[in-house]
Structure formats: structure tokens, C-alpha cells
N, C-alpha and C positions, 0 to 999 in steps of 0.2 A: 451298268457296272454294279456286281453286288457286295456288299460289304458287310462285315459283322459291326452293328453298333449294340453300346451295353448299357441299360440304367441300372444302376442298384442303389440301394439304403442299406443299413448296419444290416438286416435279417434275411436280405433277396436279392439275388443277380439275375435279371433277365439280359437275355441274346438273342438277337433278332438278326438275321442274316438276310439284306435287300438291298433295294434299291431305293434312296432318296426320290419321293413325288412332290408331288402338290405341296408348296408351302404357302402359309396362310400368315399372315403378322393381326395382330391385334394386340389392344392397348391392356387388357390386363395378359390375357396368352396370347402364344402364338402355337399353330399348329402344322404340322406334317403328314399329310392324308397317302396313303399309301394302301397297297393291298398286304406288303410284308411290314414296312414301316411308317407305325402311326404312333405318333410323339403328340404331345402336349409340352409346350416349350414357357417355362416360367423367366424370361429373359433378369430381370430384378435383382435374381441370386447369382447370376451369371459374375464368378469377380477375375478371374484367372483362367486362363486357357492356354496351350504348348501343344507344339507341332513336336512330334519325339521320333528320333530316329535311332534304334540301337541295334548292333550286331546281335544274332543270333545263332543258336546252329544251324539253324533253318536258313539263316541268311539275314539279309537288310528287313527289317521291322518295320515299320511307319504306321504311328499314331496321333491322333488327332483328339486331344483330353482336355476337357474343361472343369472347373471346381470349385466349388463357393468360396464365399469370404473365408471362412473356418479350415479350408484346403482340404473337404469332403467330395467326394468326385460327384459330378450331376450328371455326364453323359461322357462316352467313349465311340472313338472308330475308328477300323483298324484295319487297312490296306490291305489284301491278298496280294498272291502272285498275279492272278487276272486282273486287279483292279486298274485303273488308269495310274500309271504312275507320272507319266508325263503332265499332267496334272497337277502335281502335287507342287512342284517351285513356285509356281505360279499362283496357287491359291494361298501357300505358307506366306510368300512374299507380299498378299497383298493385305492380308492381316497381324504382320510382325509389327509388333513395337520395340521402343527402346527395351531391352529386357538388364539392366545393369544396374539398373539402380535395387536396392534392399526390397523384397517381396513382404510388405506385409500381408497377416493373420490373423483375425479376428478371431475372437472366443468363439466356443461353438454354443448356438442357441439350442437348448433343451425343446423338444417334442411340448406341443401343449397341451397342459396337463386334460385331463376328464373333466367338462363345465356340465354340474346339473343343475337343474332348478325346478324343484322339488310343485313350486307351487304353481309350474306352467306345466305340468303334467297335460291333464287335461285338452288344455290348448294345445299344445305338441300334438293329440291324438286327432285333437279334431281337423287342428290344421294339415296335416299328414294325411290324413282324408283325401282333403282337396286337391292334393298336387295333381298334376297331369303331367310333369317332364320331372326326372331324375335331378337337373340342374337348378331346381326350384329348391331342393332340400338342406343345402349350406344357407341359402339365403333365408332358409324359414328358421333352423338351429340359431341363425345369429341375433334374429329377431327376439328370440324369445328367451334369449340368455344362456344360449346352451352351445355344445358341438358335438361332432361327429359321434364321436363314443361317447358323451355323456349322453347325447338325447338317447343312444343306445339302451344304456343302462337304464334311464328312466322307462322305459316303455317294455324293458325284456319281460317276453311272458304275455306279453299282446299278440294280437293278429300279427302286427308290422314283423315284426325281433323276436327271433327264438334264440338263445343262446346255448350255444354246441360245446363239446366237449374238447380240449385243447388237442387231442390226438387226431381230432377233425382232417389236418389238411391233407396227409400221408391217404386216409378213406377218403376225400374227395377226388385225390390226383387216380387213386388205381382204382375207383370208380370212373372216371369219365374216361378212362383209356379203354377200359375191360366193354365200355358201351360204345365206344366210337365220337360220342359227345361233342361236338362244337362249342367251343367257348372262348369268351373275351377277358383275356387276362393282363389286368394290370398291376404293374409297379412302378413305385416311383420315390422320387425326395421333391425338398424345396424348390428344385431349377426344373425337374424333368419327371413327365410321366412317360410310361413307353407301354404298349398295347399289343397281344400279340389277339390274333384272332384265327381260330380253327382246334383242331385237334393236339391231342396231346397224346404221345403214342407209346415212348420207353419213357417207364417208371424207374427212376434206381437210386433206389435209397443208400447213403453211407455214411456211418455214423450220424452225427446229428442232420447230415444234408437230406436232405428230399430233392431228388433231381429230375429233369426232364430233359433227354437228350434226346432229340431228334433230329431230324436233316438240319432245318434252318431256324431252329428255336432253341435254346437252350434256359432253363431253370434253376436256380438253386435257391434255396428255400432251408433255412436254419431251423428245424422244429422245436427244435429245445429253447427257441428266444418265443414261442407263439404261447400267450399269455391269455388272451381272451378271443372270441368267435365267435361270428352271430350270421341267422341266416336272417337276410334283410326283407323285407317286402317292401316295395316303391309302388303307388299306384300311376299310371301312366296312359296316353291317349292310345296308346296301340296295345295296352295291357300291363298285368303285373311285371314289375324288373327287379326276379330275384337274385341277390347274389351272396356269396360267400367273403366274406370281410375279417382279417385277421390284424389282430395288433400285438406289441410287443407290450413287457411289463410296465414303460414308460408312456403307454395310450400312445404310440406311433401306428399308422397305419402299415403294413408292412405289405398287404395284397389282397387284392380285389379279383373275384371268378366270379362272371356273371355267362347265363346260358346265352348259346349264341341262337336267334334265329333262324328258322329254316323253311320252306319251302313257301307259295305261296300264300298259305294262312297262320304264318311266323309260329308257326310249331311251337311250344315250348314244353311238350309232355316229358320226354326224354329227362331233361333238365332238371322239371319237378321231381320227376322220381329219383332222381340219383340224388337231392337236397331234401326230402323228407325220408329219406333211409338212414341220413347221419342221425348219430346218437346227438339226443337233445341232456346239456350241462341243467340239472337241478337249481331251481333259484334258491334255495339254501347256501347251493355253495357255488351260482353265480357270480 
């Protein structure tokens, strides 16, 4: 049964249209291993969730919406007509609670700010060095007083970090279409990341959206919230893992393009060339 599910944050909507595989639980995530749907599941932020049924012109609706404490959406799914609907009593009912009493809402937590530190530079470089997995790099940022876009910032203009010009994402999208490119693109918020993996095929930009509509992917992408850009270098056991990293003007991460893999000596030519063709942002006005 395929479904459309949606993660988005304030700058990006991705659409993923599959089938629920492999779930995986673990104690800080949980994951959903899929060839169409691959989640990373932050359970923690999870505060509120609704089964919604509402008439349309189309007909009966049925959604399945969950939303953090702040009542910001973490993830959506949304029944077709092929979908199992006989289904659905059965799984509404067995996760309804009392729903009567007053729904509280918590304040919304601000994005966290840019942490640098100035005098771990160095060590950031060296240590950056040494990684061998992608998943080593929060843990070495946190180590040394920093995060994600701040160790950014301290480093642009090295080997690791080039920083791009904010016009970047719109020449990334109609680059990797115009090449055919495989790539792993993520978005996400506090509860949920969602992954899409393969090609990206219609571009269609309107007004501030940058979109991507294709069969079972959909993108929207705010250009006018994309603030800063950098093309990342990761050293890693199987090789560099470059990717494309955009934030908004509150240091939120807004999206992650990373080159996909390919044949069996993990190609990654294509990739390179489509991310040293972006215009590189001057560190004057980095």
C-alpha cells in the first residue's frame, strides 16, 4: 500500500510517496528503512497526534498528523483512494485517547543559535581529520564547544567548508536534473527526518518556491528563507561525503544534498563536478 507521507520545517516540504518498511526503535532514534521511505524518527518531540477525516471535493480525506509540543507538524500521511482503508478503524482505535480534555501548547523553542570557539579552531581541523563515519561529527562539534554551523563558520575557507553563494540551491536542483545525478536528500525538524534517495527530475520554480515535482517525490524549498550555504567535506572509510547544507537566517538547518553512490566503485565523479561548479560566497562577505 502506497502512501504519500510529508516532513517539513518553516523553509521545506518534502513528499515521499511509499510504502512503510523495516522499522527499527532505538533509544535516542528510531528508524524506517525503506527503498521509497526512509525516516529517522525523533520519538521525544512527539506531543500530539490526530486521526482527521474531512470531506472534500475529491471525496473522504483521511489523515494521519502528528506535532510537537509547540503544535509545529513533525510528520503527515495521507490515505489514497488505493490505500487500505479498511485499515484505518482499526489502527485509529487502537491509538485514540481521551481527546476532551483542554490540549495544551507549549512555547516554541527557537533553532540553536551558531556556537563557535574561536580557540578550538585548530583542534576542530585536526580532529575533522580523523573522522572515518559522517555520525562521528555532532559528537566531535559537541566536544569542543561548538555546532553544526558554528564549526561551519570557523573552518570556511579550508579544505572541509567552502561557503556558497545563497542563490546556490535553485543551481544545485537544475544541475543535478540537467545530469541525471542520484542523490540523498534530506529534510527534517525536531521529531522527524525524512530521506529521499534517486533523482530529481522537474525543476519548477514559483515565486520564492524552488520545487520538485515528480512521480513520487515532491519538494518545496523557500529560497528567499536560504541564508547561508556551504559545501561540506566529511572524510569517511569508503571516501569523501560531500554535501550541500543550507540554513535559514536563524542557523536552522533547512536541507541536506548529499551525492548518491553508484556503481560498483561508489562513483562519485558526477557529484564532484556538479558541487565545484557552484559559485563559491567570498569570505569578506561570508
Amino acid at each position: 500500500m502506497s502512501l504519500p507521507v510529508v516532513t517539513r520545517n518553516e523553509s521545506a516540504v518534502h513528499e515521499r510517496v511509499g510504502t512503510y518498511g523495516e522499522y527499527h526503535s532505538g533509544a535516542h532514534a528510531s528508524m524506517v528503512l525503506g527503498k521509497e521511505i526512509d525516516l529517522r524518527i525523533f520519538s521525544k518531540y512527539w506531543a500530539h497526534a490526530f486521526a482527521i477525516e474531512q470531506e472534500t471535493e475529491r471525496g473522504l480525506r483521511r489523515t494521519l498528523q502528528v506535532f510537537d509540543a509547540a503544535g509545529d507538524a513533525v510528520h503527515k500521511v495521507f490515505l489514497r483512494e488505493d490505500s487500505n482503508h479498511d485499515a484505518w478503524s482499526s489502527v485509529v482505535d487502537s491509538l485514540a485517547i481521551d481527546g476532551s480534555e483542554k490540549l495544551d501548547v507549549a512555547e516554541r523553542t527557537p533553532p540553536e543559535a551558531p556556537k563557535e570557539n574561536a580557540a578550538k579552531r585548530d583542534a576542530l581541523l585536526s580532529e575533522w581529520a580523523k573522522m572515518t563515519d559522517t555520525h562521528q561529527f555532532m559528537r566531535m562539534t559537541s566536544k569542543l564547544g561548538t555546532n553544526r554551523l558554528g564549526a561551519y563558520r570557523m573552518v570556511a575557507g579550508e579544505s572541509w567548508v567552502r561557503p556558497l553563494t545563497n542563490d546556490t540551491p535553485s543551481q544545485l536542483l537544475e544541475a543535478v536534473a540537467k545530469a541525471g545525478q542520484e542523490v540523498i536528500l534530506f529534510v527534517g525538524n525536531r521529531g522527524m527526518i525524512q530521506i529521499h534517495w534517486g533523482t530529481l527530475e522537474n525543476i519548477k520554480p514559483m515565486g520564492p518556491w524552488l520545487n520538485v515535482l515528480d512521480d513520487r517525490f515532491d519538494l518545496h524549498l523557500r529560497g528567499d528563507h536560504v541564508a547561508e550555504v556551504y559545501a561540506v567535506t566529511k572524510p569517511t572509510k569508503r571516501g569523501a561525503a560531500i554535501s550541500i547544507e543550507m540554513f535559514d537566517a536563524a542557523g536552522m538547518l533547512i536541507a541536506q544534498v548529499f551525492g548518491q553512490r553508484s556503481g560498483e566503485n561508489n562513483d562519485l565523479s558526477g557529484w564532484e563536478e556538479i558541487v565545484d561548479a557552484l559559485p563559491t560566497k567570498t569570505l569578506e562577505t561570508a
